[in-house]
GUTIPA-225268 format. One record per residue: x, y, z of N, C-alpha, C, O in turn; residue number from 1. Coordinates in pm, 1 decimal. Atoms other than C-alpha are relative to their C-alpha. Layout:
% GUTIPA-225268
n.east_n.north_n.up_ca.east_ca.north_ca.up_c.east_c.north_c.up_o.east_o.north_o.up_k
X_Y_Z_X_Y_Z_X_Y_Z_X_Y_Z_NUM $
...
% end
This chain:
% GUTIPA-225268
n.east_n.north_n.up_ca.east_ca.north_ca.up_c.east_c.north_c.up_o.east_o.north_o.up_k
-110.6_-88.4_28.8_1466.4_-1780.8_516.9_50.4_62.1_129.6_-26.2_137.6_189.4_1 $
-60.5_-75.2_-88.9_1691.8_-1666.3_782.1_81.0_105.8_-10.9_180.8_86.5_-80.4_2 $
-114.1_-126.4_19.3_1874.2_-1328.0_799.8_-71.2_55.5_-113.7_17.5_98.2_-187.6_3 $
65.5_-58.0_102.6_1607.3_-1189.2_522.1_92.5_132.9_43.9_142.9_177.3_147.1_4 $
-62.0_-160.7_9.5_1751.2_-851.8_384.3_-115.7_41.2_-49.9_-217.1_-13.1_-93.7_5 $
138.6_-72.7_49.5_1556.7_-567.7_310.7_13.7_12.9_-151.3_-85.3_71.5_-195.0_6 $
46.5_35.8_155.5_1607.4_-622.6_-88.8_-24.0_-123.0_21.9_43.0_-154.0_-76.6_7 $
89.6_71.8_-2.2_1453.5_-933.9_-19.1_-102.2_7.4_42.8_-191.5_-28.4_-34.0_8 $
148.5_-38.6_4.1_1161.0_-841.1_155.9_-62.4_67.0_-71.0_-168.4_25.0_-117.3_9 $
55.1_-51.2_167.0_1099.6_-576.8_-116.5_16.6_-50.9_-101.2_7.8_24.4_-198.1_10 $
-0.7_91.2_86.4_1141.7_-835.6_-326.0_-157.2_-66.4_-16.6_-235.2_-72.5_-111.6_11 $
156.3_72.3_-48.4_821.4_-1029.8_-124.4_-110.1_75.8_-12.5_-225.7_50.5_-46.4_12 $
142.5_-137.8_35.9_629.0_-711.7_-137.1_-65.9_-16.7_-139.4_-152.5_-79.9_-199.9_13 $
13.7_14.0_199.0_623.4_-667.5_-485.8_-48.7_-112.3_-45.2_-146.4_-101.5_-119.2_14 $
88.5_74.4_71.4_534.9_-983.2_-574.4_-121.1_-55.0_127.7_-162.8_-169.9_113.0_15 $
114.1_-21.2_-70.8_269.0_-970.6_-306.7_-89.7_64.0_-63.7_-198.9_12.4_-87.5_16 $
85.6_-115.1_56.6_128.6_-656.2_-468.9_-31.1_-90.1_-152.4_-140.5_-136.9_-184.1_17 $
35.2_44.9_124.6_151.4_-797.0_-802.3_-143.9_-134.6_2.8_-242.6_-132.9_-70.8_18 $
79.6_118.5_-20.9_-49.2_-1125.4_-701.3_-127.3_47.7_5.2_-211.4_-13.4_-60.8_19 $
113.5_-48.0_-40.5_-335.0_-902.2_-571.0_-19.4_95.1_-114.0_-109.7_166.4_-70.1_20 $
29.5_-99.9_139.1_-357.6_-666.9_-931.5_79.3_130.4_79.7_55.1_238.7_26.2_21 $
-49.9_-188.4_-18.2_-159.2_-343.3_-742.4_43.6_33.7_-58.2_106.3_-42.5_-131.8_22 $
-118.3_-66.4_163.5_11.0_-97.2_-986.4_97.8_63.6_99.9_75.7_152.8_181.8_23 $
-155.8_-55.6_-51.7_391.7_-53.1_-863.9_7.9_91.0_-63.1_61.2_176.6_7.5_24 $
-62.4_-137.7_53.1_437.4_221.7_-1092.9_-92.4_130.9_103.7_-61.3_248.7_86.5_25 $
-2.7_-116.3_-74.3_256.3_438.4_-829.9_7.3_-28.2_128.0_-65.6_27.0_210.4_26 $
-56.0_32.0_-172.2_400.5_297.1_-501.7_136.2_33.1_3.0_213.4_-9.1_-83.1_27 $
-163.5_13.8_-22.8_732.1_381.5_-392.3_44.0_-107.1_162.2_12.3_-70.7_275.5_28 $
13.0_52.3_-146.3_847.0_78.9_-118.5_109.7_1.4_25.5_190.5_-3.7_-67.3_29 $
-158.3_-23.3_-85.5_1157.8_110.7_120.5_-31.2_-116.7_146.9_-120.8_-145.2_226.4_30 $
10.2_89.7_-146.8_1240.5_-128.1_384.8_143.2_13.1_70.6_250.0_3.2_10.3_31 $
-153.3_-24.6_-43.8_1522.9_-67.4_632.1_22.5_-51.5_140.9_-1.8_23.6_235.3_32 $
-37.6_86.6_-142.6_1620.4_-308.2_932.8_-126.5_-56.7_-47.1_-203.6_-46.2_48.3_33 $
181.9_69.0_-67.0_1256.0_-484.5_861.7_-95.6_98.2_-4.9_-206.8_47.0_-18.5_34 $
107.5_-71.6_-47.2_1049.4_-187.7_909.7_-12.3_67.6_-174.4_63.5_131.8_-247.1_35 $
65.3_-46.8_141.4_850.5_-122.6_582.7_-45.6_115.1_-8.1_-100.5_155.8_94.3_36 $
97.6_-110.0_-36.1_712.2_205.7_479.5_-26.1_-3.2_-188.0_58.1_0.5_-277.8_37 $
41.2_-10.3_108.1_487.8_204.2_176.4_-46.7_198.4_-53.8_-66.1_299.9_13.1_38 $
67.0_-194.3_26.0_373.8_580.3_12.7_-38.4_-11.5_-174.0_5.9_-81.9_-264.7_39 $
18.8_-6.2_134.6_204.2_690.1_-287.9_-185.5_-10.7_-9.6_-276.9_38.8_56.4_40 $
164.1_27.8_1.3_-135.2_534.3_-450.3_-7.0_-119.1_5.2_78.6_-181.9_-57.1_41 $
18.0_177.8_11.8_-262.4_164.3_-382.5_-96.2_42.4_-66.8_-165.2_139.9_-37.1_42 $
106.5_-27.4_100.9_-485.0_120.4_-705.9_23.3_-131.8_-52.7_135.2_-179.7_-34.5_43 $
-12.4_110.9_90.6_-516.9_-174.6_-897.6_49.4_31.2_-114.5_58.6_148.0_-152.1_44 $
-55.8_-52.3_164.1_-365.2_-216.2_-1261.4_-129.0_-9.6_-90.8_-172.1_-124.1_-77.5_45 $
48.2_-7.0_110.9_-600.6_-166.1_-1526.3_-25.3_-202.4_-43.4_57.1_-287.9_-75.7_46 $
37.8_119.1_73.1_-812.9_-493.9_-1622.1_14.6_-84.8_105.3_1.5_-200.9_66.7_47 $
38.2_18.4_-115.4_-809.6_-586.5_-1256.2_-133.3_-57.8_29.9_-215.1_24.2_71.5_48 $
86.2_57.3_-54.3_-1082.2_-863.2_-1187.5_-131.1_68.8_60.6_-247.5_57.1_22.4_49 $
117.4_-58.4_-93.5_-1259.5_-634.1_-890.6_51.6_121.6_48.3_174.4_116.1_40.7_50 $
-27.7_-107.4_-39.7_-1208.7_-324.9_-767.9_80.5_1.5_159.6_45.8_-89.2_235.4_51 $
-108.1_39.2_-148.3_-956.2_-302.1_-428.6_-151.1_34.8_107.2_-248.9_109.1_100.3_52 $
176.0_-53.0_-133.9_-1255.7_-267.2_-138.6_131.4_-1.7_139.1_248.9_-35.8_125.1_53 $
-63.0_23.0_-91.4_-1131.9_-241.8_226.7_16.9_-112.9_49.5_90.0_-107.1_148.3_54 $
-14.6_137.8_-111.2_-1144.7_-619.8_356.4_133.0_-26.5_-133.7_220.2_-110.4_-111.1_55 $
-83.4_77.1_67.9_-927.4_-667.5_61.0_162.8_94.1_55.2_263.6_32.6_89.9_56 $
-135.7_-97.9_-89.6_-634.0_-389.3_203.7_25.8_-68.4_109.2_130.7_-129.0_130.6_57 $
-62.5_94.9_-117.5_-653.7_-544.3_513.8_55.9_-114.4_-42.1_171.0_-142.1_-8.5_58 $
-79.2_136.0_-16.1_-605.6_-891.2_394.5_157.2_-2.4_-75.7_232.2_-99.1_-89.7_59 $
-139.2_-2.4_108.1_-292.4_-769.5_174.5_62.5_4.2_136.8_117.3_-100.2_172.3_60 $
-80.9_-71.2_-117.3_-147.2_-588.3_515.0_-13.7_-69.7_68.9_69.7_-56.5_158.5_61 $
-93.0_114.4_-30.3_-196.8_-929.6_645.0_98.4_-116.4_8.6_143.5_-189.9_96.4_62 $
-107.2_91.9_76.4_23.1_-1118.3_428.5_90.7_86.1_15.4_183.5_31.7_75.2_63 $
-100.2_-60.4_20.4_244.4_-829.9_393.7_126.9_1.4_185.6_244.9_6.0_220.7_64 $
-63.9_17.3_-155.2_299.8_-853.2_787.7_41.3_-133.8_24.4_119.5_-124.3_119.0_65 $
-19.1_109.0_-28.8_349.9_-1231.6_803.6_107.4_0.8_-122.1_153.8_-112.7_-132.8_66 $
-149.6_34.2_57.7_656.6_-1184.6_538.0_126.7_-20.1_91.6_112.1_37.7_199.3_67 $
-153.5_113.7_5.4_1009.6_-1358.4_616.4_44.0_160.3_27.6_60.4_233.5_-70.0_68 $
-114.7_-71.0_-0.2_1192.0_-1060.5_819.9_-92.6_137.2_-3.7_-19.7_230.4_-37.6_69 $
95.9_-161.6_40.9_909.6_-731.2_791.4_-25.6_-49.5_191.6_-63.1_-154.4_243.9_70 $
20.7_-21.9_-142.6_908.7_-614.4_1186.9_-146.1_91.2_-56.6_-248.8_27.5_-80.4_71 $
78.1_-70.8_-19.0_687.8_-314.4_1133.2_-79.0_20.2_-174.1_-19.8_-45.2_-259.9_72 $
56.1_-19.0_120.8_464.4_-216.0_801.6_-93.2_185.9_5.6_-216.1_187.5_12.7_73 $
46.4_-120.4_25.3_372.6_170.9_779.2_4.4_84.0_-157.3_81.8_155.8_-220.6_74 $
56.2_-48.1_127.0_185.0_242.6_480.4_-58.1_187.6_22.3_-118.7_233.9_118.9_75 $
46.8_-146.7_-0.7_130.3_656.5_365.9_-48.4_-2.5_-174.4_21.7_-15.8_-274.7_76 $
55.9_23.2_126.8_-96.7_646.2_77.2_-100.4_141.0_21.1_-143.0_205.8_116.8_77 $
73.7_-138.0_40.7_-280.1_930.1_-85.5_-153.2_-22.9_10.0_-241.6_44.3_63.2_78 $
146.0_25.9_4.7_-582.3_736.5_-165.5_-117.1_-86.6_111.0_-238.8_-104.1_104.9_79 $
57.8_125.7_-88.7_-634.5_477.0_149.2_87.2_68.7_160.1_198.8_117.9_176.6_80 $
-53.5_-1.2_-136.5_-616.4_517.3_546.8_-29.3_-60.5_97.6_-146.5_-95.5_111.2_81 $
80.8_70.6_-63.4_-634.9_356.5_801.2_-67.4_35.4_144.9_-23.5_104.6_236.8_82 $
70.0_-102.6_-148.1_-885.5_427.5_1082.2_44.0_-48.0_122.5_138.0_-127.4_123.0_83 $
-28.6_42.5_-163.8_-858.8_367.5_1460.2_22.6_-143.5_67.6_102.8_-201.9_140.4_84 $
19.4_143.8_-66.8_-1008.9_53.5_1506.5_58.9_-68.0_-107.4_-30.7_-150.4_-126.1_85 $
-90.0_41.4_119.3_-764.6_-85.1_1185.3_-71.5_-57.4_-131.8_-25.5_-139.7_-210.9_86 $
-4.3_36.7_118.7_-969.1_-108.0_931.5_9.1_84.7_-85.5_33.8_189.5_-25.9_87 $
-27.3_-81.6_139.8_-939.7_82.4_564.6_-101.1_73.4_-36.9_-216.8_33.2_-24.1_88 $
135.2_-28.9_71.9_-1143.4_310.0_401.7_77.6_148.5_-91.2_158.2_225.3_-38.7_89 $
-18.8_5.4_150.8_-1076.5_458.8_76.3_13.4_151.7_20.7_-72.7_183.2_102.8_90 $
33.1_-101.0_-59.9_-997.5_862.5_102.9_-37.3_72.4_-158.2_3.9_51.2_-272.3_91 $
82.4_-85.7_118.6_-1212.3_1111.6_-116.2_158.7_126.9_-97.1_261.6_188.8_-70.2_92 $
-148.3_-89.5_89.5_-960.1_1307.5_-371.2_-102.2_182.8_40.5_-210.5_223.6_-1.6_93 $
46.2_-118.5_-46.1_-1024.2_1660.7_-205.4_85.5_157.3_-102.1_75.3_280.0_-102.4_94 $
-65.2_-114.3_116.2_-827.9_1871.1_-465.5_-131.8_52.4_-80.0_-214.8_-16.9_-138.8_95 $
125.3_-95.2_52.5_-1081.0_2162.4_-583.7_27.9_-92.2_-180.9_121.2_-164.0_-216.8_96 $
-16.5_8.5_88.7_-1187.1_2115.7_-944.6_2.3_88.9_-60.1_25.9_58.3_-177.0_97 $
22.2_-112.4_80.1_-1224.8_2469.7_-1064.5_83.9_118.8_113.3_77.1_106.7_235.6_98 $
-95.7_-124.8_-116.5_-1001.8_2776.7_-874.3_-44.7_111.6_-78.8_-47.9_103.8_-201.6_99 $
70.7_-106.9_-26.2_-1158.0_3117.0_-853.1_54.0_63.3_69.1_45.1_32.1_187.9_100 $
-88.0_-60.8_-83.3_-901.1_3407.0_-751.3_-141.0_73.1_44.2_-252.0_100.7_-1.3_101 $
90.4_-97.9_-90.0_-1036.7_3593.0_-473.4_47.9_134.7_-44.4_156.5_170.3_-90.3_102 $
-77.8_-137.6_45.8_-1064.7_3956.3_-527.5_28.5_85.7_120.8_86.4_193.6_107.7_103 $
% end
């Protein structure tokens, strides 16, 4: 494909994500000149084979980088980050469970 637009690469995304079990209803994806930016939660859908692990994030975010026309790929996810040396690791949900006014 030459001259990919960015509703075609979010086109490739999507059914990227889908291939691998991700649930689009909690991703929002935007692509503009090529440069991707994912946000939200990467989670699998319900009835999902295996659970998402980190070698499996990476290998998505290497397909997702070898799409037709995607320059850059900057993912902001609630539940996943990525560390230094680039690989993934899964982030703890830090929202209290019980709140206790101070007096």
């Amino acid at each position: 494909m030459t001259g990919t637009g960015d509703l075609d690469i979010c086109r490739a995304i999507r059914r990227l994500l889908v291939k691998h079990w991700i649930d689009l209803g909690q991703l929002s994806i935007r692509s503009t000149r090529g440069r991707v930016m994912l946000y939200g939660q990467l989670s699998r859908v319900d009835g999902a084979p295996t659970e998402l692990s980190a070698p499996l994030v990476d290998a998505i975010f290497r397909e997702l980088r070898r799409i037709d026309g995607v320059k850059t790929v900057r993912p902001h996810f609630q539940n996943w980050t990525q560390e230094i040396g680039g690989g993934w690791k899964r982030v703890e949900d830090a929202r209290r469970t019980s709140w206790e006014p101070t007096a």
